[in-house]
Structures are given as C-alpha cells and as structure tokens.
C-alpha positions as CSV (number, residue, x, y, z in Angstrom):
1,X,79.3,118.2,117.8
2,X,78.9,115.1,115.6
3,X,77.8,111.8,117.1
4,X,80.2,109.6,117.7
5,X,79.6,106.1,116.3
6,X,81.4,102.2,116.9
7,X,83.7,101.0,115.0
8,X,82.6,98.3,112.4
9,X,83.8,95.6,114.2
10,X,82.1,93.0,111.7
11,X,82.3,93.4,107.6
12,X,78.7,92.5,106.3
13,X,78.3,91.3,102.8
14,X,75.5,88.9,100.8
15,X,75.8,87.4,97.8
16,X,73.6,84.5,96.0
17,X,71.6,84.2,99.1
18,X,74.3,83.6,101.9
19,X,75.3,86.3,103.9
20,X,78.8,86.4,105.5
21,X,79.7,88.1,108.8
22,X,83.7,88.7,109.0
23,X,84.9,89.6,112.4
24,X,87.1,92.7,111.9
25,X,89.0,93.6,114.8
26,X,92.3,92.2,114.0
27,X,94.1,94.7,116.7
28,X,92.0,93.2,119.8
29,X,92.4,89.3,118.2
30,X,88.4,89.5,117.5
31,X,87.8,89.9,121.4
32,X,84.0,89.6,121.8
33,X,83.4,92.8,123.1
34,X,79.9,94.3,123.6
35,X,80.0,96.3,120.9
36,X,80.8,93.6,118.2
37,X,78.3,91.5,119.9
38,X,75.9,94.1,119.2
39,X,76.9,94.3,115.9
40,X,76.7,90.6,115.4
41,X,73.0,90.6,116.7
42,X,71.8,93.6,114.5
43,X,73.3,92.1,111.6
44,X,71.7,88.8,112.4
45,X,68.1,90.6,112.5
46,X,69.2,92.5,109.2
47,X,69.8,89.4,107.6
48,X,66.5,87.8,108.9
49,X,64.5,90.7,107.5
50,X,66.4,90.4,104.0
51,X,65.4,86.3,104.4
52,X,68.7,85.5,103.7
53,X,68.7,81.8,104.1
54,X,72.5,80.5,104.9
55,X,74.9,82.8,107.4
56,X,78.9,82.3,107.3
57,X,80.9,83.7,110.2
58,X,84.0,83.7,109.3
59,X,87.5,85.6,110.4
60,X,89.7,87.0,107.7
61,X,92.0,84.9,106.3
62,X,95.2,86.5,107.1
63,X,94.7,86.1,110.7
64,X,96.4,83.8,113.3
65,X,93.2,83.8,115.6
66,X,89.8,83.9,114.8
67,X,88.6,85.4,118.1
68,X,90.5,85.3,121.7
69,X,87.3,85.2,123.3
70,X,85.0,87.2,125.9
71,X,86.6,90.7,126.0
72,X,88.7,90.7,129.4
73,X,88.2,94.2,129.9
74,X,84.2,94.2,129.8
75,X,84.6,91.0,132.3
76,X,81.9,91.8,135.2
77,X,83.5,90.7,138.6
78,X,80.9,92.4,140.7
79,X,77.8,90.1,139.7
80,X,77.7,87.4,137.1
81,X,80.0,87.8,134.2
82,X,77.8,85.6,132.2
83,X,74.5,86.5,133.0
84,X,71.1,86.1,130.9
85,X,70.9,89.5,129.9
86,X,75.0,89.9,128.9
87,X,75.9,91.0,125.4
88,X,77.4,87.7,124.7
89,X,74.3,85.6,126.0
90,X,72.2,87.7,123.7
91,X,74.2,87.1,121.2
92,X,74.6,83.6,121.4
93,X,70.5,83.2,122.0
94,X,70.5,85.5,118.1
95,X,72.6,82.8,116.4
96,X,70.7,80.0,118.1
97,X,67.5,81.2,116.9
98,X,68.6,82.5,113.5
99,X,65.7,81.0,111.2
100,X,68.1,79.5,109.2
101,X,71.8,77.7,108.9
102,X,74.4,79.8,110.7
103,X,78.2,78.2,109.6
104,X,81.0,79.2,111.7
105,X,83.7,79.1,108.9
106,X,87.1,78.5,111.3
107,X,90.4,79.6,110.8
108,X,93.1,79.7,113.3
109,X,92.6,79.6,117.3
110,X,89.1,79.8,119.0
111,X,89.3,80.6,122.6
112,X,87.1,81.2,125.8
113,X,83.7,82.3,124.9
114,X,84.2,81.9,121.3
115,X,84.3,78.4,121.2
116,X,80.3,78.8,122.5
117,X,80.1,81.2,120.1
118,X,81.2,78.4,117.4
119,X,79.1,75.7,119.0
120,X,76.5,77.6,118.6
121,X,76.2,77.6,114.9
122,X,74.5,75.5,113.3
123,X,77.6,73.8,111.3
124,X,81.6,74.1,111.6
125,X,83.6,74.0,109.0
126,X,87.5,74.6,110.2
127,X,90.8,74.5,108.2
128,X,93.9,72.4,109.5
129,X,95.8,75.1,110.9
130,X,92.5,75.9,113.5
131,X,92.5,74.8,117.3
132,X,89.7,75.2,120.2
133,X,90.1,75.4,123.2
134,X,87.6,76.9,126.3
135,X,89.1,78.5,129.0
136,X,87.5,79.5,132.3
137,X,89.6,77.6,134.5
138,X,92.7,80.5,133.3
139,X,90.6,83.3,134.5
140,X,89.0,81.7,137.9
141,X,85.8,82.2,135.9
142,X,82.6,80.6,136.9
143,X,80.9,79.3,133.3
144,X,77.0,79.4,133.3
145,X,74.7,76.3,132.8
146,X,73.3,77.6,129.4
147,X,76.8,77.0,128.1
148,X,77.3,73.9,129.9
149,X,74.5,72.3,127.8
150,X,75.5,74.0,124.8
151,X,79.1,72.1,125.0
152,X,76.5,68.8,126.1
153,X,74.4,68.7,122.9
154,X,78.0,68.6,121.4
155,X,80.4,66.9,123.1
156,X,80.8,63.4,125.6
157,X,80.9,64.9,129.0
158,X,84.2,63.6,129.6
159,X,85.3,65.5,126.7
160,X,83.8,68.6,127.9
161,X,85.3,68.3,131.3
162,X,89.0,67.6,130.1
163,X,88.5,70.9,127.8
164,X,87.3,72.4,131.1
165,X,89.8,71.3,133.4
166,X,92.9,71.6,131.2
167,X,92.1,74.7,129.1
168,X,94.7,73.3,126.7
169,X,93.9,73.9,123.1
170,X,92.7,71.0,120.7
171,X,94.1,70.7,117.7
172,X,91.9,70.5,114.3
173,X,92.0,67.3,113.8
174,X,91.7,65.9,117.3
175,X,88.4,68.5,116.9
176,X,87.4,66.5,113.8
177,X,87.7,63.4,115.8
178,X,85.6,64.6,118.5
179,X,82.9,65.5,116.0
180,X,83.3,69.6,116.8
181,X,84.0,69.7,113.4
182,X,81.6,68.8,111.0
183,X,84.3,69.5,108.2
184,X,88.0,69.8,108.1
185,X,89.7,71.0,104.7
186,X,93.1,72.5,103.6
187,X,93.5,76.4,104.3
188,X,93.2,77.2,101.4
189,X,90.0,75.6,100.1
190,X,88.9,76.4,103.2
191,X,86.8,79.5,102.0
192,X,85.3,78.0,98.5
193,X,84.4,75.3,100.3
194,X,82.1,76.7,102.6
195,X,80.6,79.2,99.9
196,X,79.8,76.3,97.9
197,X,78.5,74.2,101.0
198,X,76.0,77.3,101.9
199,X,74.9,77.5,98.5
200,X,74.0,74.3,98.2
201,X,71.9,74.8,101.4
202,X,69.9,77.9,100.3
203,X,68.4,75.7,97.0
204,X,66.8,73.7,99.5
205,X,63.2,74.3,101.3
206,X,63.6,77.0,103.8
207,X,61.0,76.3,105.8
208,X,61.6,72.9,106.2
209,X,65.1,73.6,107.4
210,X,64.0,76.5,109.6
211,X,61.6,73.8,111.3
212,X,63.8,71.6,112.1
213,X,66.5,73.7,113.4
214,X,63.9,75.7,115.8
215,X,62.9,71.8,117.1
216,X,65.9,71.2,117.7
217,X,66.9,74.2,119.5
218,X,63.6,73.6,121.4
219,X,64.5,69.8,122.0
220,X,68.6,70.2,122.9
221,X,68.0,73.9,125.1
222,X,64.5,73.2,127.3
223,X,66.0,71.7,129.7
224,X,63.6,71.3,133.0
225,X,65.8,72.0,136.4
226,X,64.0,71.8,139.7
227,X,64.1,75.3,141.8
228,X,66.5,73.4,144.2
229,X,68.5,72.6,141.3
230,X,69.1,76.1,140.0
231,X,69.4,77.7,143.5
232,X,72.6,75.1,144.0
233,X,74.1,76.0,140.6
234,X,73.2,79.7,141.3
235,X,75.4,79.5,144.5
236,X,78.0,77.7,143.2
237,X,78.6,80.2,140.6
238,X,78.2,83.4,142.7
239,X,80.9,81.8,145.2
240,X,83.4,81.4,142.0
241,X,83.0,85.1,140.5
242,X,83.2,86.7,144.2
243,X,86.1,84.6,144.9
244,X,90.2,85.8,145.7
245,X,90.7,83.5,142.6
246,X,88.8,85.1,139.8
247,X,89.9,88.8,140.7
248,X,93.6,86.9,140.7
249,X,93.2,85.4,137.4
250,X,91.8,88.5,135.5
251,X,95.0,90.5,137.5
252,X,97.1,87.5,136.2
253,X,96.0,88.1,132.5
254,X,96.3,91.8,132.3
255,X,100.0,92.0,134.2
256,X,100.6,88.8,131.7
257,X,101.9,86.0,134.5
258,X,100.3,82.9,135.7
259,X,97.9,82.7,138.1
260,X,98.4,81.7,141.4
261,X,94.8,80.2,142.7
262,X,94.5,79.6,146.0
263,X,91.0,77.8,146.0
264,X,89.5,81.0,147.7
C-alpha cells in the first residue's frame, strides 16, 4: 500500500535570495493546523540550510482571509491548548529564531492565533483591505504568557487588552496607527512592494542583521518570572481551559451560534 502523505498546505518558492512561504489551504481559510505548522517549521529549517536571507509569508492574493487562526478542530480541551510543546508554539519559536528577516506580507483578515503568528515576524507589511483581530475571549480560551509578551514587545498594554477583551477586528489603518503595521500600501502594490522591500534587505550584511535580531529576541523574550509567579499564571490558565465556558465556546463555534458564558 503506498504511503500516504499531507497535503502541501504551504507553496515554497526562492528567488533572488528571498524565499516566500504561501499558505495554501484556501478551503479551511488557512486554519493553522498541525500539519501546516509542521510544514511551516520544515520549510523554515529548509530555508536556513539554503542561507536564504529574507522570508515572505504571505496568503494568496485572491483570498478574503489570510488565516482564521488556530485550527478549532485540533483545539486541546483536556490539558493546555497552548502548551510549550504545541505545533503552533513550535512554530512560532521557528519564525522567532529564523536567522534572518521573516515578513508577514498581509492580505485580508488575520484572526486568533495568527495574529501571533504575524507578530511574530520580524516585519508586517499589510494591504488596505487587511484587519486583525485576536480572539480568545470567542472561544472561552485561556491564552498563554509567551504570547502575552509577544503582543507586549508590540503593542501599549491597553491596546492589547481592548483587542483581548473585545475580540473585534481592527481595521488596517487603525493597525497602521497602532504601529502593528510597519507598512500599509494599496492591494495591489501590495506584493511588489514587499519583494522589492526583501531584496533590498538581502544586499545588506547578514550577519549583522542576524545579530541583532537574535539580541533582540534574547532582550524582548527572557523574561525572569518568580516560581510564585508562574504557579499563579499556571492556575489561572488550567481553571479557564477546564472550565463550563471553554467547552461552551468551542460547541458555540462548531454548531455556529453565540456563546452563552456563564463565568464557570
């Protein structure tokens, strides 16, 4: 019997020393599912090997939404859904350490986990018709520290906390405002632009700019938190993912009404 094998959930291309990851799953809205996680990370290390020295992840640019976020369906609700050792952790930990630029080239929505995903990179350029928007509070989900500082390196905390507590999406150039975007340009340009930005990149130093990024990735991430202080936000998270009101906002999503949370 042949093997079966994944789908390519991500298109891989190089060309004049930037290589472009496309997410490819048009049917799912570019859910972040293990396996296109795991496609994103062995595609990362591919690239690292090749010393390709700019990355562009990118959606295609027919599509309404560049990813919808952490697959629902993989969703853990007996332990931590967003554990160290998760696909999407791992994932995020590959494009943080990428020794080199990693552009999230935006176009259309970015929810949930993807707007990490986004942060993550290095650089975001977006197009006018994108909007962000982060969205645990929909699911009853309890979101983990790591990404908490992610969104802090980024973003006022006030900011963070009405994207938190709303959910609602921000529009492009409100995200432009708040400095989430460091570029906002027509859809159309949208695509030469950020080819022409990454090239510019790779005729600089590499080393130099894999340096710096790794220092400040050292600098933003090492965050000291006393043993008291992790075993409070450890238990504050495990009550939210064994709550009534996670299962009720994942049963919510999949029979497509809204939530009733009960605060239990």
């Amino acid at each position: 019997m042949a093997e079966a094998h994944s789908p390519l959930l991500l298109r891989s291309e190089v060309a004049d020393g930037v290589g472009i990851l496309t997410l490819t799953d048009p049917q799912k809205r570019n859910a972040l599912s293990a396996a296109m996680l795991e496609q994103l990370q062995a595609n990362l290390a591919e690239f690292a090997a090749q010393q390709v020295r700019v990355v562009i992840l990118c959606d295609d640019p027919d599509a309404r939404v560049f990813s919808a976020g952490h697959d629902i369906h993989e969703l853990r609700t007996d332990r931590d859904p967003l554990a160290y050792d998760e696909p999407l952790e791992k994932a995020l930990r590959a494009v943080r350490s990428y020794p080199g630029p990693v552009i999230a080239m935006v176009h259309g929505s970015v929810w949930g986990a993807a707007f990490d995903l986004v942060c993550s990179c290095d650089i975001l350029i977006a197009d006018d018709e994108s909007e962000f928007a982060i969205t645990p509070a929909n699911l009853g989900l309890p979101y983990n520290t790591p990404g908490l500082l992610h969104f802090l390196s980024r973003l006022p905390i006030n900011l963070i906390k009405e994207m938190m507590f709303t959910a609602a999406p921000i529009p492009a150039q409100q995200a432009k405002d708040w400095h989430i975007v460091n570029h906002l340009v027509p859809a159309l340009q949208l695509r030469d632009f950020t080819i022409n930005f990454a090239r510019n990149i790779t005729m600089k130093a590499p080393l130099s700019i894999a340096a710096v990024k790794e220092q400040l990735r050292v600098l933003t991430d090492d965050h000291a938190v006393s043993a008291q202080a992790a075993d409070r936000i450890a238990a504050l998270r495990r009550t939210v993912w064994e709550s009534r009101d996670m299962k009720e906002g994942i049963a919510a999503f999949f029979e497509k009404r809204k939530p009733a949370f009960q605060g239990r």
